[in-house]
N, C-alpha and C positions, 0 to 999 in steps of 0.2 A: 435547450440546446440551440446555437446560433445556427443559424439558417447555412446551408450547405449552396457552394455555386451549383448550378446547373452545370449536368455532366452534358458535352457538346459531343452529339453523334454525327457531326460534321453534317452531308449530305446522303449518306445511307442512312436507311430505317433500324431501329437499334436492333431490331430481329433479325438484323443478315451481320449484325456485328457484336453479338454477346461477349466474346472473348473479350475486344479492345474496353467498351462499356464495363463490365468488370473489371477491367483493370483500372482502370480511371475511375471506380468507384473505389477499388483496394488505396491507391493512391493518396485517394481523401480522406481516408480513416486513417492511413499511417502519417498523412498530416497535421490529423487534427491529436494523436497522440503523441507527434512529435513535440506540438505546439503544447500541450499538456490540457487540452478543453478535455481528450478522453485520457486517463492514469488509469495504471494499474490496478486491478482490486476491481472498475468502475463495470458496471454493467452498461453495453450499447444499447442503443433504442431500438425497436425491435425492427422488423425487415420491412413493416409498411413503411413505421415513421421516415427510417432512412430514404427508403424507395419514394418517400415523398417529398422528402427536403433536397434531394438529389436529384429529382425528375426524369428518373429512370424505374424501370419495373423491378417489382421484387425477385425477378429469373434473375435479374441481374448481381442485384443486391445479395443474393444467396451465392454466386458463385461468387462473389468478393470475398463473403465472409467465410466459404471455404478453404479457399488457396489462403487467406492472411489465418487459419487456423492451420492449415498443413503448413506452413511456413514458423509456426511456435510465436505470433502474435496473439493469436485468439484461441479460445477454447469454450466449449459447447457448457453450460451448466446444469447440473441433474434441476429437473421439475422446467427446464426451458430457458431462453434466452442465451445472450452469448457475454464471455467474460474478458475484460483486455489481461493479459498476461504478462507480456511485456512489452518492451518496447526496444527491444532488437531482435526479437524471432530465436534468439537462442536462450535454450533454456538449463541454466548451468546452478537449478537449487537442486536437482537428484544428485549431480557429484561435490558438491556442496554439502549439501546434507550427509552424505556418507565420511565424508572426511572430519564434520563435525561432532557425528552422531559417535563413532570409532574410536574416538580422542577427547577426553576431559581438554588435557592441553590444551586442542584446536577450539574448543566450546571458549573454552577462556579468552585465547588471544579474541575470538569474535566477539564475545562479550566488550574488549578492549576496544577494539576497533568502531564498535559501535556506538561505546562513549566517547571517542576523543567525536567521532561525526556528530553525534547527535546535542554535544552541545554546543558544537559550531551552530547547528538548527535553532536550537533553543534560541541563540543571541541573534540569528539574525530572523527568526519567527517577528522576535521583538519587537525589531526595527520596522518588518515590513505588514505585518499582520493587519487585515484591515476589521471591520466592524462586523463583516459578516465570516470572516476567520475566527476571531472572538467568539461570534456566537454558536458558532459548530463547536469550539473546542468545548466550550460550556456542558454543552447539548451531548459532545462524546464522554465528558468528567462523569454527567448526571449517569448515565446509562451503565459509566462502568463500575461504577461505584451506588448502585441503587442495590439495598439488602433485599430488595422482593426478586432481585434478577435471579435465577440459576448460575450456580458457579461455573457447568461448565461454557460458558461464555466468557467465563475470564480473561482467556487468554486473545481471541477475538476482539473482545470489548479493547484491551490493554493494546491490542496492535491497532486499533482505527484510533486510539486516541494519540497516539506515539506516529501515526501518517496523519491527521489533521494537522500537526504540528508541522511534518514535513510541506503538506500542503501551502499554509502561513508566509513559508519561505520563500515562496517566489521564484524558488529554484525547482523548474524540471527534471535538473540530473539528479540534483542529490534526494528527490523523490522517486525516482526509479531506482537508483541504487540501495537506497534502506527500503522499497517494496520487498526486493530480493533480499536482502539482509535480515530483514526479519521474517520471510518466509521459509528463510531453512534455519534460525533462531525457534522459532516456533514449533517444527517438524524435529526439531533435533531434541527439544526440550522433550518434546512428549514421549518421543524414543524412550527415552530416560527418565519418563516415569515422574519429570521437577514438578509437575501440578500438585502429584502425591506428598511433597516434601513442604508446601505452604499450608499456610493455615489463619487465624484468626491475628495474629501478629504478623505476619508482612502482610495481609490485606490491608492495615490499617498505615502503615507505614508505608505504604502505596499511595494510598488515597491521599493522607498528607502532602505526601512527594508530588503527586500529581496536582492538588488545588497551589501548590508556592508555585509549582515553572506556570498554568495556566495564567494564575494573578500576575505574574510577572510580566506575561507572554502581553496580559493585559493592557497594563500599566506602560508597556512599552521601555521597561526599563532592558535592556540589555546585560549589563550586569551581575543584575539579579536572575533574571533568566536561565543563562548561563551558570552561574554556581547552581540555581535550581537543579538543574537540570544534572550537573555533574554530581551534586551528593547523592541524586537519586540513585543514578547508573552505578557508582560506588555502591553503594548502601546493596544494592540487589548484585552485584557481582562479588564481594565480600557474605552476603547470605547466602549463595549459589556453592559460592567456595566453603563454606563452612557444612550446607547439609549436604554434597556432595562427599566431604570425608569422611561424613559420618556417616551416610552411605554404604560406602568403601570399608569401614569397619566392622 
């Protein structure tokens, strides 16, 4: 993590000024996620490292990381540490998810939605992806696609490699927006049970779909990328549609 400015307690001792020091410590975190060094998903460093790349106390540091979690930045993670959530403090996957979860339709148009984005990402992953993008997306293919893994990581495994790719981009927005995009795609999927509805034929057809947009993402072609990336989201919103009917029947 790059090195944090020193927080300036002017000419008071930081103990007669906690409030102001926490706030100019909340400040620097919602900088550095603004800037995209902390995303969505990412775990912060814990309350020394901060407290020590910011040259303030961990009192301090802990009331940052409060108010930026009562604010709907941050949140606490079961077993410890803290998680970024987002990155406007509002958090709009619970009525999200409800509208998606309620509604095939609404599941659909987002599934749409998702492809005409995601393969804007794809093409421009291509262009800007550098050598250590490559080797993360590698590294997420390997993992989500290894047969010693447990399935139920699938669907985990399948959104870190679908945000490496956003990563690639270079684009901060459109990495915050498919955070959220696929976190209530995900909540709304398992609502409804779609894990139960795959099996040994779209896993496989997954895997495919995912080593063509990687190779491509690779190769830097754009093009390629791009249709990669569209037959996949096709292929899985045309399966989606087909065992949902059958569902329904």
């Amino acid at each position: 993590m790059p090195s944090a400015k020193p927080v300036q307690a002017q000419d008071d001792p930081e103990t007669k000024r906690p409030k102001r020091i926490a706030d100019q410590v909340a400040d620097q975190i919602l900088e550095k996620i603004s800037d995209g060094i902390f995303l969505p998903g990412d775990r912060l460093p814990g309350e020394r490292q901060l407290a020590e790349s910011m040259s303030v106390s961990r009192v301090s540091v802990r009331a940052a990381l409060q108010k930026l979690k009562t604010r709907g930045y941050l949140r606490a993670v079961q077993g410890g540490g803290t998680e970024i959530l987002s990155s406007t403090g509002i958090d709009m996957d619970t009525a999200m998810t409800d509208l998606v979860r309620d509604s095939i339709s609404n599941l659909r148009d987002l599934q749409e939605i998702r492809c005409t984005l995601e393969t804007w990402a794809a093409r421009r992953a291509a262009i800007n992806a550098s050598d250590e993008d490559i080797k993360l997306l590698r590294m997420a293919y390997r993992q989500a696609h290894d047969p010693r893994r447990a399935a139920k990581y699938r669907a985990d495994d399948d959104h870190r490699l679908h945000m490496m790719i956003g990563r690639a981009t270079g684009s901060i927005i459109y990495y915050h927006v498919m955070k959220m995009l696929h976190d209530v795609l995900q909540a709304a999927l398992t609502e409804i049970r779609f894990n139960g509805m795959v099996g040994p034929t779209f896993d496989r057809m997954v895997q495919d779909h995912h080593r063509d947009i990687i190779e491509a993402i690779a190769a830097h072609d754009p093009d390629a990328a791009e249709k990669a990336m569209s037959d996949h989201l096709q292929a899985v919103i045309d399966f989606f549609k087909t065992a949902s009917d059958k569902q329904a029947t």
